[in-house]
C-alpha positions as protocol buffer text, in pm:
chain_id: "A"
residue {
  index: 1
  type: UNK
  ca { x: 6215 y: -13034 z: 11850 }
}
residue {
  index: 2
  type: UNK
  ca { x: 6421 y: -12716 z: 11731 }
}
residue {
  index: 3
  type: UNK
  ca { x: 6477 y: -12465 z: 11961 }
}
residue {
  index: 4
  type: UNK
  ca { x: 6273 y: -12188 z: 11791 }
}
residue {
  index: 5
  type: UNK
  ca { x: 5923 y: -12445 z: 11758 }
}
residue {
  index: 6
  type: UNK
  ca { x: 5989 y: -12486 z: 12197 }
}
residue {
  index: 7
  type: UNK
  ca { x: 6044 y: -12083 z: 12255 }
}
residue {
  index: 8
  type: UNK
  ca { x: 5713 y: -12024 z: 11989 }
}
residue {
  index: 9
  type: UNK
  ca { x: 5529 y: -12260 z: 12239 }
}
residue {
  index: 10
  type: UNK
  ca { x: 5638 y: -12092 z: 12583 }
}
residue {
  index: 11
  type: UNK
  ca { x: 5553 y: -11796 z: 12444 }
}
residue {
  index: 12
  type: UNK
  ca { x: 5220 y: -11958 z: 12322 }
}
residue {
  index: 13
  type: UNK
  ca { x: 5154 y: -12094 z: 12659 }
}
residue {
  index: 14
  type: UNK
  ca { x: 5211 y: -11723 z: 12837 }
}
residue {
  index: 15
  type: UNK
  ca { x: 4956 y: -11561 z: 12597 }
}
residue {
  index: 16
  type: UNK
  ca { x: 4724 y: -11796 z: 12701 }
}
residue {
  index: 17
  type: UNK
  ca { x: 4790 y: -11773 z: 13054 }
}
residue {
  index: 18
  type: UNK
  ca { x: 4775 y: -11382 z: 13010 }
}
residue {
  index: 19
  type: UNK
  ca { x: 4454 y: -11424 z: 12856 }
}
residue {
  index: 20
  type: UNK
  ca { x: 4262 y: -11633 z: 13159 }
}
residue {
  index: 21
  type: UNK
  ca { x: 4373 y: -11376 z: 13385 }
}
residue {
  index: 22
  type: UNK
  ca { x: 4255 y: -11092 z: 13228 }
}
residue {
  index: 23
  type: UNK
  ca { x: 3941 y: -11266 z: 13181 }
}
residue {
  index: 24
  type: UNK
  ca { x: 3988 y: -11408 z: 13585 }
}
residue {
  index: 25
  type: UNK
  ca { x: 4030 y: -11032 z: 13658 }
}
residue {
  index: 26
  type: UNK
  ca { x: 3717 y: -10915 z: 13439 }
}
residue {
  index: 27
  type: UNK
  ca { x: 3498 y: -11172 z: 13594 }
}
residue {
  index: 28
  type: UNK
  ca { x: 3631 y: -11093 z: 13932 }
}
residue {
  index: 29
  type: UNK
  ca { x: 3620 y: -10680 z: 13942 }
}
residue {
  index: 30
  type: UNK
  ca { x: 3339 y: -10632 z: 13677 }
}
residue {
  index: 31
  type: UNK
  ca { x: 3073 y: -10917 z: 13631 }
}
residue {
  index: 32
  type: UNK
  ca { x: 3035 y: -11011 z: 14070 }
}
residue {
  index: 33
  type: UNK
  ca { x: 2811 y: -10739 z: 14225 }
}
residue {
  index: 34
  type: UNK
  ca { x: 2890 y: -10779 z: 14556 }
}
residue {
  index: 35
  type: UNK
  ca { x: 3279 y: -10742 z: 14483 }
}
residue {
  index: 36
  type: UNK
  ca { x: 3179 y: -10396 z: 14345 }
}
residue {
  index: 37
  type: UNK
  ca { x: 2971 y: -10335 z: 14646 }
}
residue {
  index: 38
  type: UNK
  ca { x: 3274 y: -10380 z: 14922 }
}
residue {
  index: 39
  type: UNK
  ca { x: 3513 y: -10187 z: 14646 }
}
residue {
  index: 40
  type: UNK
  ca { x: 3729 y: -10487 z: 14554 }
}
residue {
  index: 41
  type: UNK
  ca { x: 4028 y: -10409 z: 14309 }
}
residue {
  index: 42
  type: UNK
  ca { x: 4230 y: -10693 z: 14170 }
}
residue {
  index: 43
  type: UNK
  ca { x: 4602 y: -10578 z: 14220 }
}
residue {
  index: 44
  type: UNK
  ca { x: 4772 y: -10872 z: 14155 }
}
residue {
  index: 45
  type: UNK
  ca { x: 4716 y: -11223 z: 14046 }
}
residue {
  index: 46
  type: UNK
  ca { x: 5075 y: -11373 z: 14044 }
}
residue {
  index: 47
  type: UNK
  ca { x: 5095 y: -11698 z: 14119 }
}
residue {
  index: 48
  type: UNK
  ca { x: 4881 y: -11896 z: 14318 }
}
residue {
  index: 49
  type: UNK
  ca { x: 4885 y: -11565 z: 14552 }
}
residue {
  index: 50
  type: UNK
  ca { x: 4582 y: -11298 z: 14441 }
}
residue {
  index: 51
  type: UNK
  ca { x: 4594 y: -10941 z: 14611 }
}
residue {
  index: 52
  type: UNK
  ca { x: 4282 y: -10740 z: 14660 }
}
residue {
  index: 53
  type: UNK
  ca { x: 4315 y: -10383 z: 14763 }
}
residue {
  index: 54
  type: UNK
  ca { x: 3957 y: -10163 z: 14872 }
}
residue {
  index: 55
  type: UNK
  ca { x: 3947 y: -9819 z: 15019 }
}
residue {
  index: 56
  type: UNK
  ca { x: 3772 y: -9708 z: 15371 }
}
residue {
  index: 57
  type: UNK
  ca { x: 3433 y: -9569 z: 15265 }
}
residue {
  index: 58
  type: UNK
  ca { x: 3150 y: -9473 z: 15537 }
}
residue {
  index: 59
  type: UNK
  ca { x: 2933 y: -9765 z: 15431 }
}
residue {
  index: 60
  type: UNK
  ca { x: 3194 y: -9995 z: 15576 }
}
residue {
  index: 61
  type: UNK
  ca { x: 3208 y: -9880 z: 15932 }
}
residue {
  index: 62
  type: UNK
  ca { x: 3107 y: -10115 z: 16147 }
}
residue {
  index: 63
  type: UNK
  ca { x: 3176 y: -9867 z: 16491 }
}
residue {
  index: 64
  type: UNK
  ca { x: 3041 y: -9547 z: 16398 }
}
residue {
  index: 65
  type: UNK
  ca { x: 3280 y: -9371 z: 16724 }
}
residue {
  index: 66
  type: UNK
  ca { x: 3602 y: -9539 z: 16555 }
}
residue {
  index: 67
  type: UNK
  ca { x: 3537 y: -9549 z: 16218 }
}
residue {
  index: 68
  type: UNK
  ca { x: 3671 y: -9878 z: 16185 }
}
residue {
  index: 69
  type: UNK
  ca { x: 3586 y: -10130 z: 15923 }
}
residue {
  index: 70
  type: UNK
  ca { x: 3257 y: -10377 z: 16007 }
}
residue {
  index: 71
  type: UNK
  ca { x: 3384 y: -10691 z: 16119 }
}
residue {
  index: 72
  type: UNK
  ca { x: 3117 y: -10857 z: 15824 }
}
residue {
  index: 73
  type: UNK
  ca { x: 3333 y: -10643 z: 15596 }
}
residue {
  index: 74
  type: UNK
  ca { x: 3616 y: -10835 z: 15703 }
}
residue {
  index: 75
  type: UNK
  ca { x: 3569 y: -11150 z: 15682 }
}
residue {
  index: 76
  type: UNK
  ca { x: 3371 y: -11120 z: 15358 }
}
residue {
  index: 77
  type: UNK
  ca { x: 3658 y: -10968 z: 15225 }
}
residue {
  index: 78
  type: UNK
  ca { x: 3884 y: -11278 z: 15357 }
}
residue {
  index: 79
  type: UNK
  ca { x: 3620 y: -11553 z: 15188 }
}
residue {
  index: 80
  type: UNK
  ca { x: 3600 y: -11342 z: 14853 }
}
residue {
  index: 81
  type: UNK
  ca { x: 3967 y: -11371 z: 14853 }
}
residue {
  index: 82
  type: UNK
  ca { x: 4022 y: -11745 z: 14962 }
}
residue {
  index: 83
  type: UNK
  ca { x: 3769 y: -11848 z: 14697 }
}
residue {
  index: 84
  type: UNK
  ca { x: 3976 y: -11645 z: 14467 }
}
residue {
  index: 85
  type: UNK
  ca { x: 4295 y: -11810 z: 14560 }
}
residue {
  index: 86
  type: UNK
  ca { x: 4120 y: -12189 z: 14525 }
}
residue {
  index: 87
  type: UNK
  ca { x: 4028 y: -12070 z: 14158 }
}
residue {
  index: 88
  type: UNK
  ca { x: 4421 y: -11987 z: 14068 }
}
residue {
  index: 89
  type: UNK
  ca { x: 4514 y: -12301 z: 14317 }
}
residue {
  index: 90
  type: UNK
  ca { x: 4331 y: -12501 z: 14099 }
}
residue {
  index: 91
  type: UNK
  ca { x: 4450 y: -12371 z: 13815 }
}
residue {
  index: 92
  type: UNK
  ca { x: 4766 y: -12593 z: 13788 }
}
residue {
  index: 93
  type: UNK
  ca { x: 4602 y: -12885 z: 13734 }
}
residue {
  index: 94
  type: UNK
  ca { x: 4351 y: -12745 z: 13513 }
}
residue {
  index: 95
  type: UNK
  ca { x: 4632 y: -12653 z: 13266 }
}
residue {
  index: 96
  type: UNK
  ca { x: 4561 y: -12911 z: 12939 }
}
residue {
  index: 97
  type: UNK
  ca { x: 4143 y: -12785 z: 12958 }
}
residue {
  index: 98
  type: UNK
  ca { x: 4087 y: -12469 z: 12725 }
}
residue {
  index: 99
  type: UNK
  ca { x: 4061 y: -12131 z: 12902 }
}
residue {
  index: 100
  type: UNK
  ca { x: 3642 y: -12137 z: 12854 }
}
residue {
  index: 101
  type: UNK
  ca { x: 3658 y: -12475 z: 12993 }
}
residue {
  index: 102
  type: UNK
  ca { x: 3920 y: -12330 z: 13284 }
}
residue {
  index: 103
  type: UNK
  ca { x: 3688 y: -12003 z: 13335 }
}
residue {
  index: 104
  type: UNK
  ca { x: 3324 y: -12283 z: 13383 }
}
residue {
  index: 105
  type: UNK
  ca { x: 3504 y: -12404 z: 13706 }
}
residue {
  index: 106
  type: UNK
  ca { x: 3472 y: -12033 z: 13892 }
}
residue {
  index: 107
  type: UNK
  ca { x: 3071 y: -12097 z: 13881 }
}
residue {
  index: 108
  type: UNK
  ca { x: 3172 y: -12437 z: 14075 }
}
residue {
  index: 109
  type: UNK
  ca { x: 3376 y: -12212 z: 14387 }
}
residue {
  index: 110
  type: UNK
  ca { x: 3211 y: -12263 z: 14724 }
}
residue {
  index: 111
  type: UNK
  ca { x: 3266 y: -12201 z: 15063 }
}
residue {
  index: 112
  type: UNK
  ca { x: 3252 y: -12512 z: 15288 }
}
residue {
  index: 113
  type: UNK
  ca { x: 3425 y: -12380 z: 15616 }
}
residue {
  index: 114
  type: UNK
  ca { x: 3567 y: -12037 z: 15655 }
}
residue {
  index: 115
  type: UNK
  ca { x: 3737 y: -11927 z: 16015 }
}
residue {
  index: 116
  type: UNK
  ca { x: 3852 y: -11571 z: 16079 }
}
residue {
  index: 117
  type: UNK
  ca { x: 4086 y: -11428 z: 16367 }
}
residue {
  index: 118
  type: UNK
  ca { x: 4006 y: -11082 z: 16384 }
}
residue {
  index: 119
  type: UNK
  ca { x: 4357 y: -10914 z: 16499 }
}
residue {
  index: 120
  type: UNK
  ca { x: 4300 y: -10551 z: 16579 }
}
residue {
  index: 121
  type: UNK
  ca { x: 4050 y: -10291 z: 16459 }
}
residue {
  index: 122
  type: UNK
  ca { x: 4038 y: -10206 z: 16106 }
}
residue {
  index: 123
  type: UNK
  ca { x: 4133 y: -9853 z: 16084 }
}
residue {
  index: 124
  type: UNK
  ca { x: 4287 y: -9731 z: 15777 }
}
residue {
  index: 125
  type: UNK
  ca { x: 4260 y: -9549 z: 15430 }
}
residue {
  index: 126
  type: UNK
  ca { x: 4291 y: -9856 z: 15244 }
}
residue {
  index: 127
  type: UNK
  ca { x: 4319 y: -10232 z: 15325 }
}
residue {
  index: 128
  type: UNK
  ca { x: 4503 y: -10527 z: 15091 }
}
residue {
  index: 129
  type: UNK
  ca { x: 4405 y: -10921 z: 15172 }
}
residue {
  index: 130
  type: UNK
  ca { x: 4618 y: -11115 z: 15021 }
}
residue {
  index: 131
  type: UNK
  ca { x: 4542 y: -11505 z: 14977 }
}
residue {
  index: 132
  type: UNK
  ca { x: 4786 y: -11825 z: 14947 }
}
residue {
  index: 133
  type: UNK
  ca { x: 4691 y: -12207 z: 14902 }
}
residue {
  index: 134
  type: UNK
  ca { x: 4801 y: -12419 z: 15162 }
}
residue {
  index: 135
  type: UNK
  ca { x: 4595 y: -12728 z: 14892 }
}
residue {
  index: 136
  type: UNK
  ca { x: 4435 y: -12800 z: 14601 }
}
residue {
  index: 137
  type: UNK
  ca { x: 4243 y: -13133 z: 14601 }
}
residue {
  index: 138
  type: UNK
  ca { x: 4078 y: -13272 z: 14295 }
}
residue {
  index: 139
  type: UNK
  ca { x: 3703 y: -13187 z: 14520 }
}
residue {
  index: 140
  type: UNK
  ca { x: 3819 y: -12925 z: 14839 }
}
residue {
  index: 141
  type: UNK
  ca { x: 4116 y: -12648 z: 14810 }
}
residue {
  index: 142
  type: UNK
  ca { x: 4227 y: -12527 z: 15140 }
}
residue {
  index: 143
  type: UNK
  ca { x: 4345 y: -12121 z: 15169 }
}
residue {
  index: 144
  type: UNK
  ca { x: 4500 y: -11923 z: 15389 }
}
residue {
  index: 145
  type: UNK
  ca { x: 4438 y: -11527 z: 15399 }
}
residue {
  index: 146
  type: UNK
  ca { x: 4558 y: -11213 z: 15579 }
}
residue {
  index: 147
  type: UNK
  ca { x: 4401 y: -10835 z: 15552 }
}
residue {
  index: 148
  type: UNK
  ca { x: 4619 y: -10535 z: 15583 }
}
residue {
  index: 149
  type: UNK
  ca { x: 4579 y: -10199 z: 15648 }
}
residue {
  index: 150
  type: UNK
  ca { x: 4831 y: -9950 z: 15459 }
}
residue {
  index: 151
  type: UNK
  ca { x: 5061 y: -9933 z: 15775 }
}
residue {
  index: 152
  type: UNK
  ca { x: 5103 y: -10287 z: 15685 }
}
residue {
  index: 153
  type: UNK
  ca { x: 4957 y: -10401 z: 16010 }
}
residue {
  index: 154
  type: UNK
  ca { x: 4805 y: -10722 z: 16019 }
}
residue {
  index: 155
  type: UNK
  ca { x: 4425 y: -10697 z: 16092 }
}
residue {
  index: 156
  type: UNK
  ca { x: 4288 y: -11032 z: 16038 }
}
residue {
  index: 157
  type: UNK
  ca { x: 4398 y: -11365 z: 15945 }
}
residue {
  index: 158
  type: UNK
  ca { x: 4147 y: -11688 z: 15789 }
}
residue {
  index: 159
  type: UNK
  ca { x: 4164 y: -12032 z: 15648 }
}
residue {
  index: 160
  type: UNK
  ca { x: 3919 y: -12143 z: 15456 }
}
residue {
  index: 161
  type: UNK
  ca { x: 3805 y: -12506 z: 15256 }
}
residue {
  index: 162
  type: UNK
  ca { x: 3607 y: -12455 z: 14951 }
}
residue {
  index: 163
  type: UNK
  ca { x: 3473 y: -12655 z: 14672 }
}
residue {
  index: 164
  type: UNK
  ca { x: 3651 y: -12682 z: 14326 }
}
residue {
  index: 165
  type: UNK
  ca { x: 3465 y: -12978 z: 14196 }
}
């Protein structure tokens, strides 16, 4: 194959992979109401690794003396993000299926089992969670996640098995 067919296809393949996650992001920020309810921005979907950033708002308190974040915000936060990171997980071995084909399998994303550590109390301006696949199955991924505060401190850590079939 000459070298200039083999760099046309690369490039090929990136455009398409640009594509799903732009349409991964759209899905994820504009089209899930209860993502726009908790605030959820998609910062980054390198890899197999999503980040989702939110801000502090009042509706989020869960101790009104403190001021920090409800421990339901939390962990919802944690699962929204570990389902997120099964749907990229899975990507890899959804690679030869068409992007519409690709994009069908987020309707199939489930929860099975979700545990979460809560660390310290969520106080903070802003918070990141930040997922990573510890294994993608052809019927369960399994996820690990951690939320941040912007001091970087580690508030809460999960694991979580979902369904990708």
């Amino acid at each position: 194959m000459p070298e200039s067919h083999a760099r046309s296809g690369t490039v090929h393949n990136r455009n398409l992979e640009a594509k799903l996650l732009a349409s991964i992001h759209e899905i994820f920020a504009e089209k899930i109401p209860f993502n726009k309810v908790l605030g959820l921005d998609v910062v980054s979907l390198a890899g197999e690794c999503p980040v989702l950033r939110f801000a502090m708002r009042p509706e989020l308190v869960g101790n009104f003396l403190r001021g920090n974040l409800h421990g339901g915000v939390i962990s919802s936060v944690i699962d929204v993000c570990g389902g997120l990171t099964a749907f990229l997980g899975l990507q890899v071995k959804l690679r030869d299926e068409s992007i519409e084909e690709r994009l069908q399998r987020f309707a199939r994303i489930g929860t099975i089992d979700m545990r979460v550590d809560y660390l310290r109390p969520g106080l903070g301006q802003w918070f990141e969670a930040k997922g990573y696949i510890l294994r993608t199955g052809s019927k369960v991924a399994v996820t690990r996640m951690e939320l941040h505060n912007d001091s970087n401190e580690l508030i809460a850590i999960g694991t979580g098995a979902y369904t990708v079939a």
